[in-house]
C-alpha positions as CSV (number, residue, x, y, z in Angstrom):
1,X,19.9,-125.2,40.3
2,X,23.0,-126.1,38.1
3,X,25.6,-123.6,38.5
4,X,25.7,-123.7,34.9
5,X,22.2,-122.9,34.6
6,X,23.2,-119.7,37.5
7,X,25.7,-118.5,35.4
8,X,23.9,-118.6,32.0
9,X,20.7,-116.9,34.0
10,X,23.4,-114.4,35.2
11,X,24.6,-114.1,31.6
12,X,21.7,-113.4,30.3
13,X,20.7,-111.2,33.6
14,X,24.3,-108.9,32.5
15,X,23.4,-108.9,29.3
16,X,19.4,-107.6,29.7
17,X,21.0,-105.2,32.1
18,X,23.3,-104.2,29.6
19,X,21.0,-103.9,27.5
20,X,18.7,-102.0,29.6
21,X,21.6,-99.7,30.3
22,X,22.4,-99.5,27.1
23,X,19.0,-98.4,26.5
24,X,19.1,-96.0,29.3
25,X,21.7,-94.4,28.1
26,X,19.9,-94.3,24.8
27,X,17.0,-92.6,26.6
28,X,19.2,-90.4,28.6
29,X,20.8,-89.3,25.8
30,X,17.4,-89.0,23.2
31,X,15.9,-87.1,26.9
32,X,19.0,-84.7,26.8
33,X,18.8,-83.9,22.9
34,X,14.9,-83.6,23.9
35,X,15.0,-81.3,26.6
36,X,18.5,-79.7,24.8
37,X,15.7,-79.5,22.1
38,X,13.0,-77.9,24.9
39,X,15.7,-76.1,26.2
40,X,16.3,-74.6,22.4
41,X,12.5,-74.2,22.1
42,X,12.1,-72.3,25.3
43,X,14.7,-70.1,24.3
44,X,12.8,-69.8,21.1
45,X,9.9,-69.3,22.5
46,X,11.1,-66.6,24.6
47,X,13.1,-64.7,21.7
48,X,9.6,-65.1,19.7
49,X,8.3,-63.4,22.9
50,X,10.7,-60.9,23.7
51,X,10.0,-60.1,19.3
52,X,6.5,-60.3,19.9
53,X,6.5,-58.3,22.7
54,X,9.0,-55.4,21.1
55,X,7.0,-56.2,18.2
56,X,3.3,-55.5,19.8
57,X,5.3,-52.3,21.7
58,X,6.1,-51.1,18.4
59,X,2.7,-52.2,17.0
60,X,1.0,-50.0,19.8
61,X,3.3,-47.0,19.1
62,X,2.7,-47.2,15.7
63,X,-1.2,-47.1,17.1
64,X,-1.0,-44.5,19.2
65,X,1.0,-42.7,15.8
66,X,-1.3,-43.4,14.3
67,X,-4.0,-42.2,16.3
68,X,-1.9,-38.8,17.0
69,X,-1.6,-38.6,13.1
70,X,-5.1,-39.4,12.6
71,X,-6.3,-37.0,15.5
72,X,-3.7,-34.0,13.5
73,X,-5.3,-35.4,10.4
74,X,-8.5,-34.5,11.6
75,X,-7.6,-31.4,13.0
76,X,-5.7,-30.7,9.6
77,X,-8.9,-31.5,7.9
78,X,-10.9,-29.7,10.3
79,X,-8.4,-26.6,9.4
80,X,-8.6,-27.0,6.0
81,X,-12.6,-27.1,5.8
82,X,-13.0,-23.8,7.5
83,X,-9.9,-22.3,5.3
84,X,-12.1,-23.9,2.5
85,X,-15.1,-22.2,3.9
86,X,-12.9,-18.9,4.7
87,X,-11.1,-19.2,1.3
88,X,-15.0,-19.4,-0.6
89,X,-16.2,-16.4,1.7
90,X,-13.0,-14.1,0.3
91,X,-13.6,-15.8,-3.0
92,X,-17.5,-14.3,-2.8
93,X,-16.3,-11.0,-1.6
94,X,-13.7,-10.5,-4.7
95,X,-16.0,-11.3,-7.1
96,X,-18.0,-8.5,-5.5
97,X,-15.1,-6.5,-4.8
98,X,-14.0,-7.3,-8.8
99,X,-17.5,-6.5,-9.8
100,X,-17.3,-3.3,-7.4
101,X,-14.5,-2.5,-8.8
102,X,-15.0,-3.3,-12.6
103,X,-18.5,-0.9,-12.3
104,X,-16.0,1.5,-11.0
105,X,-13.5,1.1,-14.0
106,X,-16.7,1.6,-15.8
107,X,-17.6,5.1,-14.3
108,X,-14.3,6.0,-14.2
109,X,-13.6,5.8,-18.1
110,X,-17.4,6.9,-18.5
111,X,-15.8,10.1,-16.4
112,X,-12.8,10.4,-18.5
113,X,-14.9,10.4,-21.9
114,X,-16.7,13.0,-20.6
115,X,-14.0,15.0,-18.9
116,X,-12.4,14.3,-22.8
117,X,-15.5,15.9,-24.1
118,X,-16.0,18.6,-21.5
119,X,-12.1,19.4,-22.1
120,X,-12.7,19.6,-26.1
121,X,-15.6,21.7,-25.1
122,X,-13.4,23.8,-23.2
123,X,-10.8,24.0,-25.6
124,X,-13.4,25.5,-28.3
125,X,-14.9,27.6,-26.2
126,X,-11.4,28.9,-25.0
127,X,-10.7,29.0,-28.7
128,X,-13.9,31.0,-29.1
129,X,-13.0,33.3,-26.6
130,X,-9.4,34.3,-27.8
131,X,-11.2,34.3,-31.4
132,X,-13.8,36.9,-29.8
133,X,-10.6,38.3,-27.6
134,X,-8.9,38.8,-31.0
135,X,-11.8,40.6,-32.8
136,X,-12.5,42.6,-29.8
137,X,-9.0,43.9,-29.8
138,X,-9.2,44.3,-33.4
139,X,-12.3,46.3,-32.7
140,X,-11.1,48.1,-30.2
141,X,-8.4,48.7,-32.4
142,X,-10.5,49.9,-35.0
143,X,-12.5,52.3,-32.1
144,X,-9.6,53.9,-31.5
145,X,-8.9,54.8,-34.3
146,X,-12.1,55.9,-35.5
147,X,-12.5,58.0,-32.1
148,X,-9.0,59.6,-33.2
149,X,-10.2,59.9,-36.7
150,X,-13.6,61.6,-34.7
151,X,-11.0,63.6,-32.5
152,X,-9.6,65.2,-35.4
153,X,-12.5,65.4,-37.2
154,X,-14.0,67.3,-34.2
155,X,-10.1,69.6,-33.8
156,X,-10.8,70.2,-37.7
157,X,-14.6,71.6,-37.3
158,X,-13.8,73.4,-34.1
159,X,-11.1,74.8,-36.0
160,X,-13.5,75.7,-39.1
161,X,-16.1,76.7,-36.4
162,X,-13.7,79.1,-34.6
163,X,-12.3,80.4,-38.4
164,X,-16.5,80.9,-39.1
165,X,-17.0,82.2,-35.5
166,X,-14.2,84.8,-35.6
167,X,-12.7,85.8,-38.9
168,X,-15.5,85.1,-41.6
169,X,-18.2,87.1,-38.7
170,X,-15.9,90.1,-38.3
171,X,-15.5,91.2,-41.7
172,X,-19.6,90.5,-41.8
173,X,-19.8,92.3,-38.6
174,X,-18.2,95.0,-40.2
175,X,-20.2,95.3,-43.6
176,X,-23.4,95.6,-41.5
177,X,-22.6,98.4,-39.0
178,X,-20.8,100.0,-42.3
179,X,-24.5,99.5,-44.1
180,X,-25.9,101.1,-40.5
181,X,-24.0,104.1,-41.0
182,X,-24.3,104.4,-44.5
183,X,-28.3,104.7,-44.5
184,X,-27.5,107.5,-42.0
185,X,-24.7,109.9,-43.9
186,X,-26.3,112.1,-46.3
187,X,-23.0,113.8,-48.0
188,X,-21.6,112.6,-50.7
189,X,-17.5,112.5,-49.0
190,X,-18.9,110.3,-45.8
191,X,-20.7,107.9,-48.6
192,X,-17.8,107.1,-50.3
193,X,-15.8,106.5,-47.5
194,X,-18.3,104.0,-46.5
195,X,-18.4,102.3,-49.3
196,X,-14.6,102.2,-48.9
197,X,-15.2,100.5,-45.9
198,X,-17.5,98.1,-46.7
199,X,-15.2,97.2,-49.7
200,X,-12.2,96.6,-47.4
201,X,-14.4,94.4,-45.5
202,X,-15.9,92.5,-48.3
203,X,-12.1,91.7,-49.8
204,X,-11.2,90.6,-46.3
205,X,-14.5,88.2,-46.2
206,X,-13.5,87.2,-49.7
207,X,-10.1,86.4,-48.6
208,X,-11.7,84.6,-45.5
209,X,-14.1,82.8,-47.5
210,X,-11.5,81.3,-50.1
211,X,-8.9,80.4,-47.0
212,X,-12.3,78.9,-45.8
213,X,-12.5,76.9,-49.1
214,X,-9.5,75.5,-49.1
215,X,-9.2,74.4,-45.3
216,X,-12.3,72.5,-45.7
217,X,-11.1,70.8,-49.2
218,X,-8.0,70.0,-47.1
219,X,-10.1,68.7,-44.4
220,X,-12.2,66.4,-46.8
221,X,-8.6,65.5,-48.5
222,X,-7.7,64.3,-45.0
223,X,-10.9,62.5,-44.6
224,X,-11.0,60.9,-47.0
225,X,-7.6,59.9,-47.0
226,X,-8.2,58.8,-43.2
């Protein structure tokens, strides 16, 4: 072989191997943007699952929220169905207890109207009675004075009685034991002193007798003016 011919195959030799280091480089460098790119990627991939992790951590605390609120929701709800259930029964027993209590209302007024009614009743009957107090006082009033009025009445005739009993009967007493003696004395002297007598005794019951008269018109004046 031509040394020539050596030298251009070793030319050609630098030059492929150049070339081919040129290209390696080439690679080396496109394989170190690639795994810098990898490298990058992993990194991504590992933020993405360090996210995904925090993310699925919070995703499962948000479950189990929501499974606590869902379990106090239920409890809530279970709560609130037998307040619902209490809240109806109370509801039931007012409406009773208002109907209880409205019949109530009812009786009482129907107790005041009467007690109204009974107390009007009272009222005229108490009226009544002090109108029947009143007449009976006035009565009474009128008693007493017509068992005065008697009293005197009574003073007045025991008064007559004892004028009737006493001096209108003595002079009458008198005039008949006179007339007694008289049918017994024969002379003429005794006679006439007899007769004096008995005229004495007649006057006095005349006297008597007009006093008599006048006492009772006095009486029947008083009457009458009574």
């Amino acid at each position: 072989m031509k040394k020539s011919d050596h030298q251009n195959i070793i030319t050609i030799t630098s030059s492929e191997f150049a070339f081919q280091n040129q290209e390696k480089q080439k690679k080396s460098i496109e394989l170190a943007i690639a795994s810098e790119q990898i490298q990058q990627q992993k990194r991504e991939k590992k933020k993405r699952e360090a996210e995904l992790l925090i993310a699925n951590e919070q995703l499962s605390f948000q479950n189990e929220e929501r499974e606590k609120r869902a379990a106090e929701l239920a409890i809530a709800n279970d709560k609130l169905i037998l307040e619902n259930i209490y809240k109806e029964k109370r509801a039931e027993e007012l409406v009773i207890a208002n109907n209880e209590l409205a019949f109530q209302n009812a009786e009482k007024e129907k107790r005041a109207n009467e007690l109204v009614i009974a107390n009007k009743e009272l009222a005229f009957q108490n009226q009544e009675k002090e109108k029947r107090a009143l007449e009976l006082q006035i009565a009474n009033n009128e008693l007493e004075k017509i068992e005065a009025y008697l009293r005197d009445r009574i003073k007045d005739l025991e008064e007559v009685m004892f004028i009737t009993s006493h001096k209108v009967r003595q002079p009458v007493t008198n005039i008949l034991g006179l007339a007694m003696i008289l049918e017994k004395q024969h002379s003429h002297e005794e006679m006439l002193k007899t007769i004096a007598y008995i005229k004495i005794s007649a006057s006095k019951l005349d006297v008597f007798t007009t006093e008599l008269t006048l006492f009772i018109s006095e009486l029947q004046n008083k009457w009458n003016e009574s």
